[in-house]
N, C-alpha and C positions, 0 to 999 in steps of 0.2 A: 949331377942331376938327382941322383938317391937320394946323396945325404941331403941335399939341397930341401928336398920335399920331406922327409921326418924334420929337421929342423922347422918346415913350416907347419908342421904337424903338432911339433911342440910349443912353437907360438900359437899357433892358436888356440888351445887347450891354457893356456898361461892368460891368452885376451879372455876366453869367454869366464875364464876362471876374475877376471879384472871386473869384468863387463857385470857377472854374477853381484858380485861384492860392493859395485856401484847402485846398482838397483836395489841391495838390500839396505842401504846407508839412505837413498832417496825416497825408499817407503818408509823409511824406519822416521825421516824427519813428516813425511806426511801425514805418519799415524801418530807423532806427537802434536799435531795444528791442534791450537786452540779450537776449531770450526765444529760447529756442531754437526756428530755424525745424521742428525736425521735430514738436513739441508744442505745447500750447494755449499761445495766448498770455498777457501779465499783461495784469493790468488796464490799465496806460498806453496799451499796444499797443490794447487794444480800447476804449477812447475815442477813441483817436487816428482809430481804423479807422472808428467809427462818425460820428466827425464827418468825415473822408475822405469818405463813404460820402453823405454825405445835401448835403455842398458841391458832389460832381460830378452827382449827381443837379438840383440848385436849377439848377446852369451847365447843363444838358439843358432845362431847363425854360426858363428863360430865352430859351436862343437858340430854342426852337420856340415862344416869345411873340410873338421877335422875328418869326418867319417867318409865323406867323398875322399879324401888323400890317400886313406886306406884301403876306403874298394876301388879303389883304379889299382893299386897294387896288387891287389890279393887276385880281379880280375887279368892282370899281365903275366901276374905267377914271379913277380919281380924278386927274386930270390937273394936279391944283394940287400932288402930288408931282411934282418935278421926275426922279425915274428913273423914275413910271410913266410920263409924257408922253412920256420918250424911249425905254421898252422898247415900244410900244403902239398901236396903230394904231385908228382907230375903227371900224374894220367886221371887227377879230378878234376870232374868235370866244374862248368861257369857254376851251377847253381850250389856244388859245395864249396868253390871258393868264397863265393860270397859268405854262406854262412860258416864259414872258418873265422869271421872277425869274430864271432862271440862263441868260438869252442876253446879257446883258452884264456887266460884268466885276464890279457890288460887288454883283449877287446871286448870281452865281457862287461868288465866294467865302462870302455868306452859309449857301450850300446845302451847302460844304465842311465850312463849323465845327459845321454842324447834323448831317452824318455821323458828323463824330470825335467831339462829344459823345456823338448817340448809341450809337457803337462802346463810346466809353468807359465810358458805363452797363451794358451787356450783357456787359462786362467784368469789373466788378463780381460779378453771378452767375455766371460760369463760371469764374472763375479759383481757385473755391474749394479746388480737388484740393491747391492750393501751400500751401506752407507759409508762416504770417503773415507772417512779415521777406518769405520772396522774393516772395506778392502785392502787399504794400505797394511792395516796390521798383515793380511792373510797375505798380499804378494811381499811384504816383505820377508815373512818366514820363510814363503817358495823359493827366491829369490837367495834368502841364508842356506836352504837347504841345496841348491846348485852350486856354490858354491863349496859349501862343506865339499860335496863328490867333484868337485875340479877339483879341489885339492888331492883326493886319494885318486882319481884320476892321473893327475901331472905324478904323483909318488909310483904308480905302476902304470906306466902307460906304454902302448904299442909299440911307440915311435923310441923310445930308448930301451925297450925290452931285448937283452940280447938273447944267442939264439938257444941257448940252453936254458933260461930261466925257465923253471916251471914246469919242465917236459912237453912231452908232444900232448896234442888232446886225445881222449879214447877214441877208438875206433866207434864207439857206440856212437859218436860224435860226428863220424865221416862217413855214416853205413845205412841212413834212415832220411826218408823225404822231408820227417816230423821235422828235424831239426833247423831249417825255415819256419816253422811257424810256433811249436812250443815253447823255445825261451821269448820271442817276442810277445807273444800274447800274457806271462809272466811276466816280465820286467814292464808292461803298460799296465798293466791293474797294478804289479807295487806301485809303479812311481803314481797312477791315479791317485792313490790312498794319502798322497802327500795334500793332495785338498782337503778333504776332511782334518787333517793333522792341524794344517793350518788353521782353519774353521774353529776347534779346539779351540789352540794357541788364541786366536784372536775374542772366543767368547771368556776365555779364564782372566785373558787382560781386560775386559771392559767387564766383567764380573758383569753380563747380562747375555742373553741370546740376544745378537741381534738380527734387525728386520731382514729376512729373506735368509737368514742363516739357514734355517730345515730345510727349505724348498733346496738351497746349495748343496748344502750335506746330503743332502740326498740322491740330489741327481747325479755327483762323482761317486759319491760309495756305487748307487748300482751299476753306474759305469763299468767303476774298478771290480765289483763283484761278479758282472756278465764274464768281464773281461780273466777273471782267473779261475771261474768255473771252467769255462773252456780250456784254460791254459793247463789246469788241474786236470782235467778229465783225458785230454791228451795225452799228456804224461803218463797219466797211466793206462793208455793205450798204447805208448808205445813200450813202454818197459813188458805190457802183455804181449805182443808183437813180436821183442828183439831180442827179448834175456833167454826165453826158454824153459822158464823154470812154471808156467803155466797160471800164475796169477798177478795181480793189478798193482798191490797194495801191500807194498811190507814192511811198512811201519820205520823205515829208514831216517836215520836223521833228517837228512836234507827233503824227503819226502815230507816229512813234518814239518819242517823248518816254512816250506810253501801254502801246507796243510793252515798254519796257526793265522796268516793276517783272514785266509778264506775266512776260519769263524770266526773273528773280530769283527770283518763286514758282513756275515749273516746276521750277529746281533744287532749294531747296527742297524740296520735293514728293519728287525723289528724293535726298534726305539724311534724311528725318524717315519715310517712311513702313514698315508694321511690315514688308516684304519688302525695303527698297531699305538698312536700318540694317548697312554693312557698312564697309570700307575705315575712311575717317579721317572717320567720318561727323559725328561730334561737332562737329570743327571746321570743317566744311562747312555743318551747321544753324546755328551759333554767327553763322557769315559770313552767312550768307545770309539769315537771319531780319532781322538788322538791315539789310545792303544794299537791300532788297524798298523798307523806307518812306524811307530815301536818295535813290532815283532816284524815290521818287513825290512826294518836295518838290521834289528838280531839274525833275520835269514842271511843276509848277506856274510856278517860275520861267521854262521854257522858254515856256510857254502865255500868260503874262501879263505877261511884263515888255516883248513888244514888241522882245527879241531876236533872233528869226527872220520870218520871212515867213513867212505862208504862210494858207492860205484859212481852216485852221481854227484858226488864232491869233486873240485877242481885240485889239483896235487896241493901239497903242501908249500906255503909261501910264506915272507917275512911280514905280510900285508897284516899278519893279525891285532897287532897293536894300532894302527893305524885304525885299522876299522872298527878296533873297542872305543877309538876314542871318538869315532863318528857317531857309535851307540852311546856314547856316553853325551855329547855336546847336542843329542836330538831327545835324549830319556828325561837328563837330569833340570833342564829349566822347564820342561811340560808339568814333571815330577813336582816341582816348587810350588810351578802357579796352581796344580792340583791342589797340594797340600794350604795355601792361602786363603782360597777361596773356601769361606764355609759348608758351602754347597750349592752345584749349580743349580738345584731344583727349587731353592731358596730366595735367587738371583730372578726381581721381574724381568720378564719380556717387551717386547717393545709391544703398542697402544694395538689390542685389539689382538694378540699375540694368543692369549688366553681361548678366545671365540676358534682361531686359526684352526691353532693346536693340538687342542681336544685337550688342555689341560683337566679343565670341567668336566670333558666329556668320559663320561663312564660307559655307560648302558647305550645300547643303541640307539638311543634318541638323543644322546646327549648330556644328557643329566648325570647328577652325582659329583662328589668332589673330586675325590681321585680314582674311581671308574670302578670302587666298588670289586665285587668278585673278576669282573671284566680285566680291572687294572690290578689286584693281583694277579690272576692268569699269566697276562702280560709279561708283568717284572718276574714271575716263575720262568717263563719260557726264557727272556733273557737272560737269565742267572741257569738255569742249566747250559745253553750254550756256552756261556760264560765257563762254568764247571770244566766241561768238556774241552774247553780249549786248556784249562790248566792241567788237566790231567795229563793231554796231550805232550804243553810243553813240559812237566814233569820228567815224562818220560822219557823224552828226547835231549833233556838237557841236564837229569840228576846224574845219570851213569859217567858224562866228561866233568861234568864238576866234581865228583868225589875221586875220578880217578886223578885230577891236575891237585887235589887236593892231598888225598890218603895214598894214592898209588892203586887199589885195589878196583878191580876188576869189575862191574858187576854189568850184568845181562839182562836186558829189557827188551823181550821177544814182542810178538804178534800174541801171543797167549793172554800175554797181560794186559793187555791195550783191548782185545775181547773180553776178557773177566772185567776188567774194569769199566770200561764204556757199557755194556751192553745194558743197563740199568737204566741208563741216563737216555741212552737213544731210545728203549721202547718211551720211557715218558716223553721226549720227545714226538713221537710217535704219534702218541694221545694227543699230545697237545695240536699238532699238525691236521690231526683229525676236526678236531674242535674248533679250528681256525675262522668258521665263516660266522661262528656263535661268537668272538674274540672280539670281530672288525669292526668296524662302525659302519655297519650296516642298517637300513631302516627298515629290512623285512630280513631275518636268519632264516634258511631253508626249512621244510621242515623234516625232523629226523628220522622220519620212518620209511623214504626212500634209500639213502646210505646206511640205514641202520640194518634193511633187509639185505640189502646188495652184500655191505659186511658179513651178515651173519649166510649167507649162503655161500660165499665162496671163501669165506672159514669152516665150513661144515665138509663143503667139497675138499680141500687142502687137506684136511683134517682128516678124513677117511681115503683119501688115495695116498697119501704119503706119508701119514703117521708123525707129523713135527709139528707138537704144539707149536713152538718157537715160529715157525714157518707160516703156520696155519694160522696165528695172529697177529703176524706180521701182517699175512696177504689179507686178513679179514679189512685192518685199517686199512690200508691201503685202499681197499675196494670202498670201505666208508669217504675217505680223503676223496677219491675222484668223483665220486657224486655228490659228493655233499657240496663239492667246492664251484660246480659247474657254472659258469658267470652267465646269467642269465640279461636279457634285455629287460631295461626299466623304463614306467613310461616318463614324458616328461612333463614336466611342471606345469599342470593345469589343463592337459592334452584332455578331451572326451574322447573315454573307454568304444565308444559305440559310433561317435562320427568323425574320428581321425584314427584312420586305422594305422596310416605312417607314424603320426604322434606317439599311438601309444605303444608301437613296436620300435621305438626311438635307440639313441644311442646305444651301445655298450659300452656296460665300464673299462677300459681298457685296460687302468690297473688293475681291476677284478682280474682281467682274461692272463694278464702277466702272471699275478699270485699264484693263481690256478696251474697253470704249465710250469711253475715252477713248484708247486707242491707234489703236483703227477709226477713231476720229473724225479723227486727225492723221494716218495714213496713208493714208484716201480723200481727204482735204487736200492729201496731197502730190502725187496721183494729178491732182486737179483743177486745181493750178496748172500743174503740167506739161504735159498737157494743152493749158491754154487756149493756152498757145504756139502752136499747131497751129489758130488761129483766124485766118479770114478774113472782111479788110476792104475796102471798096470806099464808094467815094466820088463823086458825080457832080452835077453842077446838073441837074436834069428837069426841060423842062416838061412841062404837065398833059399826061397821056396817057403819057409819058418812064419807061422802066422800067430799073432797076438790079440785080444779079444778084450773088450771092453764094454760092459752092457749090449749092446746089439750091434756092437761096429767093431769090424775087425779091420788087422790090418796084416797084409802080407808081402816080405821083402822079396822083390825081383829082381833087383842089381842095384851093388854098392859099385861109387865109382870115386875116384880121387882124381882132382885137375886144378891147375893154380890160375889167379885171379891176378886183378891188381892190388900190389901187396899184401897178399894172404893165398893157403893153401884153404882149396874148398875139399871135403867131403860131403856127397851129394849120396842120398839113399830112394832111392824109388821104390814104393810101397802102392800095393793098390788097394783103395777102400769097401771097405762094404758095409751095409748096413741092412741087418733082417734078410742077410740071406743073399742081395742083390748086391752087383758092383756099382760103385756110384761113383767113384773117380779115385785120380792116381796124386798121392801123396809124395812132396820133394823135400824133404827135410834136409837142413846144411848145417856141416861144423865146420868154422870159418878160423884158422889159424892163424894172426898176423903175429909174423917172426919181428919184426923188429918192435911190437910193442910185449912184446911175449903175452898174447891174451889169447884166451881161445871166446869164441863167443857162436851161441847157436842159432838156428835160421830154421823158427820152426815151422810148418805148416800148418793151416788154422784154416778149418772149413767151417762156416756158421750157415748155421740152418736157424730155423723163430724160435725153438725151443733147446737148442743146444749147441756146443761149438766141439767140433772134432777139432784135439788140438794133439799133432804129433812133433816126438822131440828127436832128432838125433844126439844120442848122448856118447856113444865111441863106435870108430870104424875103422875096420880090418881088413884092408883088401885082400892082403894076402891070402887068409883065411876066407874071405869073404863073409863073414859075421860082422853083424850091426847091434849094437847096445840101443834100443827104441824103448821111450815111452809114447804112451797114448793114454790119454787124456780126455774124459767125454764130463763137460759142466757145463751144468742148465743155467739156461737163461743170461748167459755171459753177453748176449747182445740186445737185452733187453737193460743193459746198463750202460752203454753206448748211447741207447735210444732218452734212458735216463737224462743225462748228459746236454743231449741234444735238445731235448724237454727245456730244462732247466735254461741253458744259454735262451733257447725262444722268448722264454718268458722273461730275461730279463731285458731283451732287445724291446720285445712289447712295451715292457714297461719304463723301458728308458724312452724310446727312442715315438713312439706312438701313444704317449698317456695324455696329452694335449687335449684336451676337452674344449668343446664349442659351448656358446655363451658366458666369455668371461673367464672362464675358468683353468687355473693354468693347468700342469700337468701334475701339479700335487697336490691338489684338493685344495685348496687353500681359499678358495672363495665359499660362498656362505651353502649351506645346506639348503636344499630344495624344501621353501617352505619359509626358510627363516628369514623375517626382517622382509618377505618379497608381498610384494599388491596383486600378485596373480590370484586371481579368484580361486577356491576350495574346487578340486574336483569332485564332479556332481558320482553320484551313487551310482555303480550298475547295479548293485546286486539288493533284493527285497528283502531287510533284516530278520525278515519272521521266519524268510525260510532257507536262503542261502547258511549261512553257521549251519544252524540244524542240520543238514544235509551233511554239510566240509565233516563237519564230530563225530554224525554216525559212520559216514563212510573211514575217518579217520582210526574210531574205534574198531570196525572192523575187518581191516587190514592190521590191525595191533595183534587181535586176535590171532589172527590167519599166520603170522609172521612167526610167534613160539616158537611151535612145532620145529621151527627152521634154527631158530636157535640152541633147542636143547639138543637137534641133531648134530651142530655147529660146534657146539659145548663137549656131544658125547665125541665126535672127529677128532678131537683134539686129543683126545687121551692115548699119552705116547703108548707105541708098541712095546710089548714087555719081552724083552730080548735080552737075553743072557751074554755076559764076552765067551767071545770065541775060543776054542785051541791056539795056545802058538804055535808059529809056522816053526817046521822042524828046523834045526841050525845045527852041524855037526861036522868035524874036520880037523885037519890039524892046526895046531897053533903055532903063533911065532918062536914060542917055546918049542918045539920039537916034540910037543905031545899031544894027545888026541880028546878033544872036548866037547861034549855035545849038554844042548841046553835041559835035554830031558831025564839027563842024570842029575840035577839040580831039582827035578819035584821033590817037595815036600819045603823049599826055601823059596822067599819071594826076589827073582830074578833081575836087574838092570841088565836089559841087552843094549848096547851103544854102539852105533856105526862110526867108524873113522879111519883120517888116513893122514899119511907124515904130511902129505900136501895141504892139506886144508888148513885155512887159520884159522878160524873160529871153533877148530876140534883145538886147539892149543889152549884156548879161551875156558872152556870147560872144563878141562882138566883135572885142575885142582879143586874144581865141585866136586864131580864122581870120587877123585880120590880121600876125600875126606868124608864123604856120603860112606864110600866102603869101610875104612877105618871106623867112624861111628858107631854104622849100624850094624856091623857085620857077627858081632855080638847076640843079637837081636836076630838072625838067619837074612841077613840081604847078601846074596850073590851076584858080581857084575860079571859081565862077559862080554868080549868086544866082538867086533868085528869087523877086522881090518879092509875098505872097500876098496878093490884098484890098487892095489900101491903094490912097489918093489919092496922084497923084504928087509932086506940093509936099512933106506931109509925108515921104514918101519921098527925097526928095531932100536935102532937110535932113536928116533920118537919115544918110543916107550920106554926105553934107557932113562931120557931126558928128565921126563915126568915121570918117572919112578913108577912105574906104574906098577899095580899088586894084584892085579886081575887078566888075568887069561886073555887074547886076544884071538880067534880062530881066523885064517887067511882066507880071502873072496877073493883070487886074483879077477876072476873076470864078472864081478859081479852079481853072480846068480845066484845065487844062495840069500842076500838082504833082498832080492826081488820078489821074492815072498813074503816080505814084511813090509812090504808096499815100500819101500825108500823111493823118498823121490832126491835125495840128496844130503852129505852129508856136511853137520852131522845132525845125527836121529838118534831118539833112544824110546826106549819100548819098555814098560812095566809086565813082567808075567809074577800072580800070583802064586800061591803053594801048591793051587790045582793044575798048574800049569796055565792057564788060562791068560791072553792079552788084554789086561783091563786099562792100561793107556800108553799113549804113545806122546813125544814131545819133539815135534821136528826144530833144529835149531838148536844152539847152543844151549845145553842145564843151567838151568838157572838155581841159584839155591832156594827162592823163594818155591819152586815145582817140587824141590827136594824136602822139603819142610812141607809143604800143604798136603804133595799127593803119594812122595812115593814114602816116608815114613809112618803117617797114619795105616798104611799099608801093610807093613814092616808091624807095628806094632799092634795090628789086628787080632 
């Protein structure tokens, strides 16, 4: 009966994979019909379409046969399938078996081909606005591209997966509610993204946009963009959550890798949508629709071919080639018909395309050829997110290509990825602000309510906390939410004075979407900056032993050790306080699972509006009864959540609720109020001699009034003049057998570097520090380690290994680097000749940090 049900497992994965490949052969003949795309089709066309139509339908069916085969197994715990045995543990419960199909790597992929199918049937009903040839084009690509994935599909697939392939899945994977709903809401915005691809595909073949194309492209991009804001934002809610290490976002390959289709369809988003159609927009949607499902095959290759490290990569597999040749068979003919086509902004539109679009349309009324300063703005904002995304993938994908290349090492921290983005985001920023002046709008607000709101809570920011950075972040911010408020418009030809309903009419809904979604990135950007301004502290306690953290302390009242299912828990009960008063009792866990050998932390996370108590258990000793605790106090960590929550709103608005009454679809696409219409002129309220006059002076004098706020805003901003601190004392013996302290070392500028034989990313660095000390050592730079946690043998050998030429003083239990704030290693710290800590670098050395910060230093 088992094998009975995988072999049916693998037919059907084999039919829908048949089924796929017949649908792509029966669009591919009906997008070659003579029939003109703007009229009904002939008959060939519409056999062709109907057998099209009912083969990618069967290949849907199939692969959700395949995936019922699987979850009737995974729920039975049927263990004589060799991938349940290894997804599956006997005392998990129904809701992780289920999501055990996509915690290793060939129901992962199952759960892929089961998305694009389904995308590709819902495709089918929506793409009807096109004209036959250009939908045939678009389901035949979907149609190729389901196919493509039954093939790597049937090459890794569940049902012949034996039970050692691949290893077991992380624990991170068996340990969290998220994982029901993070990779799925992931794997439906990629596969979305494969409409717009098609879209592409099909306007580079007919070298024109055609009719209904934008309104399509649009409505899947925000789809798939709703749909992986949330997937994104989860994610890193849960790595905030599970890992312990106390932040969101660390620039991790496969973080990235998810990171890169998001800005593909934020660009997107502003080339297609019915206020951002300005500049060279045509050839920007053309680009961008297909680049979106480009970088979400490279994710997959990133994710599963076992080319990167990293915690939320799947083990390492044979699948890599296969899946370059899937990036390859989806990049290199979009690549062609790119390179063919002159240019899509070159290529007319279909009849009346021009009015639609805004080709014309520059300035808010319309006018202009290509939109004027409007449609630069535009194609700026697009081309820095564009920027942004390369930078990104740069970073995420120069370090494995030069090491499959040259063999050599190199290190692309969170440091970098701030040095270099932070430019690009504040103009961003600006431009985010500027949004409601950008749109095609027929009244822009006007700027002197956002412009004070701005300048007063940049003034406040700016004198309570001293960070320009912060202080004008929060200023835009505050401009962006008023400026952008979607106000009610009246309707066409309503009397101001005897239809009160009329002229408090509609809301724009796309308006109210843009808006929640720009609140939502601008209290985001408010929140990150922010958490900067977060304080941590670290200490071993015993029972009784209290730790302190801006106003919230925490004190340990019993450590206790007890086993779970498959893992050993240590459990630390801590009671909080803050400003004096108790506020509740803190349960942090370090969770042991022996047979995957991981340890992984459980940490406790109090939010309050303005901050999130976040404590860690980092080692425990019952014996002793001492606890290694961090705590953790950063602002505003739940106002990025809310961020988040913002942004999804607003895309759901604007997908799901942009449907405008009279006519008018949900992309703006029917004529401008006013235009081409016989509704008579609305009559006057206002007496010209004396309304303006009045609006000017009052305008003028609220300009007046506002200054003052500004140059207070201005003077807020000027950072506080703070000298570096002392370094924290460090003194003991060393692995060497002699005695080392960092303050016999004034008058040379110091590397202090945390590390331990255990860690791998201390391996990684290595041979930076030790060519950093050979260089400069010349020149007076001193390093000095310090060994965190580790046994001294393996320590020794470590330092044996890598030769190392610099002193290491021993921290068996950690206190000593807990004055240097470590939150983990490895760390390293600059103290100049005064002694004094003028920086710090958590994370692997990079050489570039060695060259910018700590040699200028050096040769001061």
């Amino acid at each position: 009966m088992t094998t009975g049900a995988m072999v049916s497992g693998t037919v059907l994965l084999a039919l829908a994979l048949a089924a796929a490949v017949v649908a792509a052969v029966a669009w591919g003949a009906a997008a070659r019909s003579p029939a003109d795309p703007a009229h009904a089709p002939d008959r060939t066309t519409s056999r062709a379409g109907r057998l099209g139509t009912r083969a990618l339908v069967g290949s849907a069916a199939a692969v959700a046969g395949a995936v019922g085969l699987l979850q009737v197994a995974l729920l039975r715990q049927d263990t004589t399938w060799p991938y349940v045995e290894r997804v599956t543990d006997p005392g998990m419960s129904a809701y992780y078996r289920v999501t055990a199909m996509w915690s290793a790597l060939e129901g992962s992929l199952l759960l892929w081909l089961a998305a694009l199918a389904a995308v590709a049937v819902v495709a089918v009903g929506t793409t009807r606005r096109l004209g036959p040839a250009d939908r045939a084009v678009v389901l035949g690509v979907l149609a190729a591209v389901v196919a493509l994935f039954g093939v790597v599909s049937l090459v890794a697939s569940p049902f012949t997966a034996s039970g050692g392939a691949g290893g077991s899945p992380s624990p991170l994977l068996r340990d969290h509610v998220a994982m029901g709903v993070h990779p799925p809401l992931l794997y439906a915005g990629f596969a979305a993204l494969a409409v717009p691809y098609a879209l592409s595909v099909a306007a580079l073949v007919r070298r024109r946009l055609p009719a209904g194309w934008t309104s399509a492209t649009r409505a899947w991009n925000v789809g798939a963009w709703t749909l992986l804001t949330a997937g994104v934002g989860l994610g890193a809610w849960w790595s905030y959550a599970v890992l312990g290490w106390g932040g969101y976002w660390a620039w991790d390959p496969v973080e990235n890798a998810s990171l890169l289709p998001w800005l593909a369809s934020t660009a997107l988003l502003h080339a297609v949508g019915p206020r951002t159609r300005s500049g060279r927009w045509r050839a920007w949607a053309v680009v961008l629709a297909g680049l979106g499902f480009v970088l979400v095959v490279l994710a997959q290759l990133v994710t599963r071919s076992g080319v990167v490290e990293s915690v939320h990569a799947f083990t390492t597999s044979a699948l890599g080639p296969v899946l370059a040749a899937a990036l390859g068979a989806v990049t290199v003919p979009w690549l062609v018909l790119l390179g063919r086509a002159r240019s899509p902004a070159d290529v007319p539109g279909p009849a009346g395309a021009a009015h639609r679009g805004g080709v014309r349309g520059g300035g808010v009324r319309g006018g202009g050829v290509r939109g004027g300063v409007r449609g630069a703005a535009l194609d700026g904002q697009r081309t820095l997110l564009t920027v942004v995304l390369v930078v990104v993938a740069v970073g995420t994908l120069l370090p494995t290509a030069l090491l499959l290349l040259t063999g050599d090492r190199v290190s692309v921290g969170p440091p970098w990825y701030e040095r270099t983005l932070a430019p690009f985001a504040l103009l961003l920023l600006v431009l985010l602000a500027a949004a409601p002046w950008l749109a095609r709008s027929r009244r822009p607000p006007h700027p002197l309510v956002p412009g004070t709101a701005g300048a007063v809570v940049c003034g406040v920011v700016g004198v309570t906390v001293r960070d320009p950075v912060l202080a004008v972040v929060a200023g835009l911010a505050a401009f962006t939410v008023t400026a952008g408020v979607p106000l009610r418009r009246r309707r066409p030809g309503a009397h101001a004075r005897t239809d009160r309903h009329a002229a408090r009419a509609r809301t724009d809904r796309h308006a109210a979407g843009s808006w929640l979604v720009h609140t939502g990135v601008a209290l985001g950007a408010v929140a990150v900056i922010a958490g900067t301004h977060g304080t941590v502290q670290e200490a071993v306690l015993p029972v009784g032993g209290t730790l302190t953290a801006r106003d919230t302390t925490v004190t340990l009242v019993r450590l206790d050790r007890h086993d779970g299912t498959g893992r050993q828990v240590a459990e630390a009960e801590l009671l909080v306080g803050r400003d004096g008063q108790l506020v509740g009792t803190a349960r942090p866990q370090l969770r042991w699972y022996a047979d995957d050998a991981a340890m992984l932390a459980g940490p406790d996370i109090r939010s309050r509006f303005l901050d999130d108590v976040y404590v860690t258990l980092l080692d425990a000793d019952p014996s002793s009864g001492t606890a290694t605790v961090r705590l953790a106090v950063t602002p505003l960590v739940g106002w990025l959540w809310a961020a988040v929550a913002l942004a999804v709103a607003g895309g759901v608005v604007a997908a799901v609720l942009g449907r405008r009454p009279g006519g008018r679809d949900r992309f703006g696409t029917g004529l401008r109020p006013g235009a081409g219409s016989t509704t008579s002129a609305r009559p006057p309220t206002r007496t010209a001699a004396t309304r303006p006059r009045a609006r000017t002076t009052t305008a003028r004098a609220l300009t007046v009034a506002v200054l003052p706020v500004l140059v207070l805003g201005l003077a807020g901003c000027a950072p506080a003049e703070e000298g570096p601190s002392p370094a924290p004392p460090l003194a003991g013996e060393g692995l060497d057998g002699g005695e080392h302290d960092v303050a016999e070392l004034r008058g040379s500028v110091v590397l202090v570097t945390a590390w331990a034989s255990w860690c791998a990313p201390c391996r990684e660095e290595m041979p930076v520090l030790v060519d950093a000390h050979d260089e400069l050592a010349d020149a007076g730079l001193e390093v000095l380690g310090i060994n965190v946690r580790d046994l001294r043998e393996p320590a020794r050998r470590f330092a044996a290994e890598h030769g190392l030429p610099f002193p290491s003083i021993v921290d068996e239990r950690g206190t000593m680097s807990v004055a240097w704030g470590l939150r983990g290693v490895p760390a390293t710290y600059l103290v100049d000749r005064e002694g004094r800590l003028v920086e710090q670098h958590p994370g692997p050395v990079t050489q570039e940090w060695i060259d910018t910060v700590v040699e200028p230093e050096v040769r001061r």
